[in-house]
C-alpha positions as CSV (number, residue, x, y, z in Angstrom):
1,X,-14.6,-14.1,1.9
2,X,-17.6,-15.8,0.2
3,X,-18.3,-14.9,-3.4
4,X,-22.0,-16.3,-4.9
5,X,-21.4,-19.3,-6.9
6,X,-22.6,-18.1,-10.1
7,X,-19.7,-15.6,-10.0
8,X,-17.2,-18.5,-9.2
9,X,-18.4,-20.8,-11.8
10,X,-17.3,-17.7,-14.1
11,X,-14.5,-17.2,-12.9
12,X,-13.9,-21.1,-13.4
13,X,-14.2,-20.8,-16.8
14,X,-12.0,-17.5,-17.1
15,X,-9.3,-19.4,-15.2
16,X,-9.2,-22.6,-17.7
17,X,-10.0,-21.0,-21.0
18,X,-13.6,-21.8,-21.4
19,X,-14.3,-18.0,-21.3
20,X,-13.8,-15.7,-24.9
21,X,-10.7,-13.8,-24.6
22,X,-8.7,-15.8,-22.2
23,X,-5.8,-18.6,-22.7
24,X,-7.4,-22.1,-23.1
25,X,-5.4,-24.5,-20.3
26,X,-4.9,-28.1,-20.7
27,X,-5.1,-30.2,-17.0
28,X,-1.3,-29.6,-16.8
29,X,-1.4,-25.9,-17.6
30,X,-4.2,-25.3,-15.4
31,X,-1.8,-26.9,-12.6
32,X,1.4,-24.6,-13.8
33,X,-1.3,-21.6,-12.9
34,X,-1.8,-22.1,-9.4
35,X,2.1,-23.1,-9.2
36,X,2.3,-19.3,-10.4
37,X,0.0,-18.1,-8.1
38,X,2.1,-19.9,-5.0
39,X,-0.8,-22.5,-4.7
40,X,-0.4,-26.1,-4.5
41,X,-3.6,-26.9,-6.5
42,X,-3.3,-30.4,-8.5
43,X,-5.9,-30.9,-11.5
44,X,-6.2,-34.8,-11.9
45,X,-8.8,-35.0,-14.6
46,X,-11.5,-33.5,-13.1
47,X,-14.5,-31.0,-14.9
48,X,-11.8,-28.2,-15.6
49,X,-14.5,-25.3,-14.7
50,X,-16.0,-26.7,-11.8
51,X,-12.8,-27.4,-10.1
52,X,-10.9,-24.2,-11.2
53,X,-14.3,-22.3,-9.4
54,X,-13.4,-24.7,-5.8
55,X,-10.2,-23.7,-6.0
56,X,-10.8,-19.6,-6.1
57,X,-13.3,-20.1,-3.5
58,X,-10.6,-21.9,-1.9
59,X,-8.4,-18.9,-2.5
60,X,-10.8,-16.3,-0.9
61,X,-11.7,-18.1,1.9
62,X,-7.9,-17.9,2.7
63,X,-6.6,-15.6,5.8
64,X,-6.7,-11.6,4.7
65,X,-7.1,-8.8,7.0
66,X,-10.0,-7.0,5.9
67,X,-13.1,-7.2,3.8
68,X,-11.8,-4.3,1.8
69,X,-8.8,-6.5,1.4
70,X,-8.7,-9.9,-0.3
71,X,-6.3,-12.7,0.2
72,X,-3.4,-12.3,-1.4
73,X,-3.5,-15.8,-3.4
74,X,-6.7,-14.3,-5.0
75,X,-4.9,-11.1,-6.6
76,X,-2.3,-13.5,-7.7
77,X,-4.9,-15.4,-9.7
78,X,-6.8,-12.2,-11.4
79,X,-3.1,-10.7,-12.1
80,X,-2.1,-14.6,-13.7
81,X,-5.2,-14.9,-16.1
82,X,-5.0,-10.8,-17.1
83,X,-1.0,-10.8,-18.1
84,X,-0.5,-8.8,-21.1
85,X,1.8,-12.2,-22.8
86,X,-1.7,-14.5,-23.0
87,X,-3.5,-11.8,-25.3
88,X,-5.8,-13.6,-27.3
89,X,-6.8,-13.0,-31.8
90,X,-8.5,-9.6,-31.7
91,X,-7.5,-8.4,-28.3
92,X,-3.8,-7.4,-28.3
93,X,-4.6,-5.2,-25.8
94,X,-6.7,-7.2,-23.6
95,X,-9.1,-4.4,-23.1
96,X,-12.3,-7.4,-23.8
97,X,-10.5,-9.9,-21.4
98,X,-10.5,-7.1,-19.0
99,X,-14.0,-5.7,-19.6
100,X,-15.6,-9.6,-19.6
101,X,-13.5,-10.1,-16.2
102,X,-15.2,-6.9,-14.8
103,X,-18.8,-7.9,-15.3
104,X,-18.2,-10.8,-12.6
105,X,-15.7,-8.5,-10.5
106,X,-18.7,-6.0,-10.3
107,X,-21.3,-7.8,-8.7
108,X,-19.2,-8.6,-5.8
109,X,-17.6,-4.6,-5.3
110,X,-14.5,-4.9,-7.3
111,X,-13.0,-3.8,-10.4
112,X,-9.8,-4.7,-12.0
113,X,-7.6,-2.6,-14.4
114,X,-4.1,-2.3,-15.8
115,X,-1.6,0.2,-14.1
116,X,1.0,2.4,-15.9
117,X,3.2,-0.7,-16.1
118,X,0.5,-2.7,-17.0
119,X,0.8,-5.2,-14.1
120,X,-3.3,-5.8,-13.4
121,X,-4.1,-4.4,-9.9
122,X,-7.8,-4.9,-8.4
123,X,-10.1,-2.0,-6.3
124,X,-12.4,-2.3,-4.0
125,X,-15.7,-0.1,-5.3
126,X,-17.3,0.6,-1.9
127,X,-13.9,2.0,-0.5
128,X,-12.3,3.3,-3.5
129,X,-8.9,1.3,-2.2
130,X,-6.4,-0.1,-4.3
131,X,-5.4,-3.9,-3.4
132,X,-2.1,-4.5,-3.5
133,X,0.2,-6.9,-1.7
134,X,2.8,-4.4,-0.1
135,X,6.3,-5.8,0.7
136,X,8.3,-3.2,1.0
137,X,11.3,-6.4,1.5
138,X,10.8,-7.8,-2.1
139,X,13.3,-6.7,-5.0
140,X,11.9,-3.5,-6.9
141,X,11.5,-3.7,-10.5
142,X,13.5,-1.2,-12.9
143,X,10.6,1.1,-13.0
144,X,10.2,1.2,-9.2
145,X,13.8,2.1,-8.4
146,X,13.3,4.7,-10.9
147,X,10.3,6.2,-8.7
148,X,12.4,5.7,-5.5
149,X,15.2,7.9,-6.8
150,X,12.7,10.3,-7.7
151,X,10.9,9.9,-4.3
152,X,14.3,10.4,-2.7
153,X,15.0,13.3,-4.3
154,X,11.9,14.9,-3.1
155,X,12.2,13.7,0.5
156,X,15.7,16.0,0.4
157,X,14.0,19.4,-0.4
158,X,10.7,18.9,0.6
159,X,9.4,20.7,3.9
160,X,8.1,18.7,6.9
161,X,4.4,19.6,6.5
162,X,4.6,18.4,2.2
163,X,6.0,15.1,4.3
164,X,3.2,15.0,6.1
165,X,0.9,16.2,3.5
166,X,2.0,14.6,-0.1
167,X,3.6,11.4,1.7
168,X,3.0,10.5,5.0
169,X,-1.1,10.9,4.8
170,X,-1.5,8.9,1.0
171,X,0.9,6.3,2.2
172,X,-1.0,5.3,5.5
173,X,-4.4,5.9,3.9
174,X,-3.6,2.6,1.3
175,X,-2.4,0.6,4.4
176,X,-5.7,0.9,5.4
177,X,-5.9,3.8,8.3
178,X,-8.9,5.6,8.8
179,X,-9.8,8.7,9.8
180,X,-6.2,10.5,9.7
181,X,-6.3,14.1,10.9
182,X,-3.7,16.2,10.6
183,X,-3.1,18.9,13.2
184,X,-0.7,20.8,10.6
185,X,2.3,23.2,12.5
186,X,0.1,26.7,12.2
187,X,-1.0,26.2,15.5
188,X,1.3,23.8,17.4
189,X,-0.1,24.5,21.0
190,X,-2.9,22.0,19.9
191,X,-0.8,19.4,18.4
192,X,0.1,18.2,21.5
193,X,2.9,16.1,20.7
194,X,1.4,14.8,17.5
195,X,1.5,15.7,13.7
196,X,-1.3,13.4,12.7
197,X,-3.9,10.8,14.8
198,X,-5.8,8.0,12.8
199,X,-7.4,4.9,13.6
200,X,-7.2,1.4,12.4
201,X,-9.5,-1.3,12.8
202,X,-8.5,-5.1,13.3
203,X,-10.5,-7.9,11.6
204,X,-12.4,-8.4,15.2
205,X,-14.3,-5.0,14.5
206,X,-11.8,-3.6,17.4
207,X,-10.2,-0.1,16.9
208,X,-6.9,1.1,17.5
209,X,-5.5,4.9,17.5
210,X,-2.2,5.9,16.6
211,X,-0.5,9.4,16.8
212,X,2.8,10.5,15.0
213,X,5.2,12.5,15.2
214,X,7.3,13.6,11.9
215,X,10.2,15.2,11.5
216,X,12.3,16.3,8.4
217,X,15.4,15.4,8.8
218,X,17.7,13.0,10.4
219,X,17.3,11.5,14.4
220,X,20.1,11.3,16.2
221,X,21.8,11.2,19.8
222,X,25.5,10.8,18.9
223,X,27.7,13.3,20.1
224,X,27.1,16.4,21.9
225,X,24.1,17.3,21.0
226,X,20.7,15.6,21.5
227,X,17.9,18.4,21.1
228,X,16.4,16.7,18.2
229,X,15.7,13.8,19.3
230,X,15.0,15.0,23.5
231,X,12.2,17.1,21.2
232,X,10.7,14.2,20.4
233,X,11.3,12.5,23.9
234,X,8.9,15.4,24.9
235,X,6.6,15.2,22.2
236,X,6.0,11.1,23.1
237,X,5.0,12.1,26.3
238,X,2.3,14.4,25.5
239,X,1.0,12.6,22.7
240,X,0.4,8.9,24.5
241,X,-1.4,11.0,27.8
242,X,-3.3,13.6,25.9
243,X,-6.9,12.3,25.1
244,X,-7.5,12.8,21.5
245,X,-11.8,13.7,20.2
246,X,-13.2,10.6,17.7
247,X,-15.9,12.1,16.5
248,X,-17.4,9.1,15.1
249,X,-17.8,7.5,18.4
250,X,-18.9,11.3,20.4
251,X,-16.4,10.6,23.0
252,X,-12.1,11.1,24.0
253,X,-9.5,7.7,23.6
254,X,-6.2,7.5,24.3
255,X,-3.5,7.0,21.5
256,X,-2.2,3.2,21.5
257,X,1.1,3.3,19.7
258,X,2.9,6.4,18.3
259,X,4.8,6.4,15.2
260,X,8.0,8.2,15.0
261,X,8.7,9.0,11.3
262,X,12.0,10.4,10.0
263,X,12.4,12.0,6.8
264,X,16.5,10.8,7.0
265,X,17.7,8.2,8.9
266,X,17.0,6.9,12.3
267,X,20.2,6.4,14.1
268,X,20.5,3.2,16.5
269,X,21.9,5.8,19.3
270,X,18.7,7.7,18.6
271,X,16.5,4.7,19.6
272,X,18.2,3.7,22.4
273,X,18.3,6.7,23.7
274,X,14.6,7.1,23.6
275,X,14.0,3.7,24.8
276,X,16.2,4.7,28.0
277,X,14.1,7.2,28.6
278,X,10.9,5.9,28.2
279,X,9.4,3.1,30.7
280,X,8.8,-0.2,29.7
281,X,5.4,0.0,29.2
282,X,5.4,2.9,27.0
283,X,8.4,1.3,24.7
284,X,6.3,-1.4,23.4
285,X,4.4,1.7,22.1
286,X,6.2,3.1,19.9
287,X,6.8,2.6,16.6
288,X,10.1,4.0,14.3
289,X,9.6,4.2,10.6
290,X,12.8,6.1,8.6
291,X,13.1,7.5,5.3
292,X,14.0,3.8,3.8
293,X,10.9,2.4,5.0
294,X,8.7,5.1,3.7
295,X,10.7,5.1,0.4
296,X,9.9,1.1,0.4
297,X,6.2,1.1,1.2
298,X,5.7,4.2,-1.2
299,X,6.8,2.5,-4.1
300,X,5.4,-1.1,-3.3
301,X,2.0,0.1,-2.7
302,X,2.1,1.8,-6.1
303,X,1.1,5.4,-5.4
304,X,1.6,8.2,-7.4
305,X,4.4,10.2,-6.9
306,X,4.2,13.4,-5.1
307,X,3.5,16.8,-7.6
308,X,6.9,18.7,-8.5
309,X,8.6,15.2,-7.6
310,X,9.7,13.9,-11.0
311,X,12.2,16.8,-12.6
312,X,11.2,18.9,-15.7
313,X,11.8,17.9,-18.9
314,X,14.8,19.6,-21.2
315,X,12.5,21.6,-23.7
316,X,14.0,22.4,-27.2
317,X,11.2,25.3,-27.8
318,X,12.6,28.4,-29.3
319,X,15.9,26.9,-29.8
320,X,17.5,26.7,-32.9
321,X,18.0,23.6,-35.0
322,X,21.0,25.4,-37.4
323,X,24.6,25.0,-36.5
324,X,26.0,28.4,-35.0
325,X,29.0,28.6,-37.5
């Protein structure tokens, strides 16, 4: 990822205190940064601009998957120099630090602003796409298992087309799916063993198509009964050999991999049983994702919660404030 220089040489100065609004930072401090940002960036003395722009340069041209996507070293940087503690005389809310950060940001298609926990979070102008760095594997914050108990609670009553609809279809839009279609359950006889089909394209421009298949509740193949999960036995097949219409490219494809999604758990006996059924060849296509790892990758990528998900509020209207004795 290439940024003009003029931009970097900005940025320079934003990252070592040159800029109005931001923290001034000494050689050592300016070292502490890019510890912070997991970068292992030694200043030794040199122009503290000039080498604080080579080193974000250094930071974007770093691995990341898409051009809608910047390394993650880079969001580490604009989330280091934007934290809320390093508010300058005059701007206690760093709403100037933010706006003279935004002027560079904007000439290159991004913008950064403060979320409702006022972590800084970056968006890609062309696509509209948040940026985040989703590990659904990392500790959640007290905030975040807040949301996942609320998200939880949801996932319990909701029905299997508002998991489709309100979760499913957000959450794999931010990972960076395209054109997800969703065949809906009014008619099933043109599902065809598929919920939803999208597409996602690899950083060499190639394009891969995935169905799934989403069901409510738990999937399991303990005990005496195995309807559920010989459902979606059935639905596999249909969906991995029924051609599926792109009409960006005028013609049919194939579906690659196929994602079975769970609203409840996943049982090992369920996939096992599925993968003695299946050949080998199909096996390797077929991707499980349960209730925890949607819970986990809903709350990591930041998305906002599902309407009707967080419970009404107690009101006190109409009630009254005197003592009934």
């Amino acid at each position: 990822m290439e940024w003009k220089q003029r931009n970097l040489r900005e940025l320079g100065r934003i990252v070592c205190g040159d800029a109005d609004h931001f923290l001034y930072r000494s050689s050592k401090y300016i070292t502490q940064l890019f510890e912070d940002c997991d970068l292992d960036f030694v200043h030794r003395g040199e122009t503290r601009a000039d080498w604080c722009a080579n080193r974000v340069k250094d930071a974007l041209a770093m691995p990341h998957s898409s051009s809608s996507k910047p390394p993650d070293t880079f969001l580490r940087i604009i989330r280091r120099v934007l934290e809320k503690t390093e508010a300058q005389e005059g701007d206690n809310d760093r709403i100037k630090a933010l706006a003279a950060l935004n002027m560079i940001l904007a000439r290159e298609g991004w913008e950064a602003f403060y979320d409702s926990n006022g972590i800084a979070q970056l968006k890609h102008l062309p696509t509209n796409t948040v940026v985040e760095m989703a590990n659904p594997h990392r500790p959640l914050t007290h905030t975040e298992i807040e949301r996942k108990e609320h998200l939880t609670a949801y996932l319990e009553r909701c029905s299997e087309d508002e998991l489709i609809a309100e979760v499913l279809l957000p959450l794999f839009r931010q990972l960076g799916f395209h054109r997800i279609t969703s065949a809906g359950h009014k008619d099933k006889a043109l599902e065809y063993g598929k919920d939803v089909w999208m597409k996602f394209t690899l950083p060499t421009l190639h394009v891969l198509y995935f169905g799934i298949q989403a069901k409510k509740g738990k999937l399991d193949a303990s005990g005496m009964s195995t309807s559920n999960v010989a459902e979606i036995h059935n639905q596999l097949a249909m969906m991995l050999g029924h051609e599926i219409f792109d009409p960006e490219l005028n013609r049919r494809v194939l579906v690659d991999h196929a994602f079975i999604v769970a609203g409840g758990e996943i049982t090992k006996s369920a996939r096992n049983w599925l993968g003695n059924k299946l050949d080998a060849s199909k096996r390797s296509q077929i991707l499980f994702m349960d209730r925890e790892d949607i819970l986990n990758l809903f709350i990591v990528t930041n998305l906002p919660l599902p309407k009707g998900t967080r419970p009404q509020q107690l009101t006190t209207a109409g009630l009254d404030d005197e003592v009934p004795f």
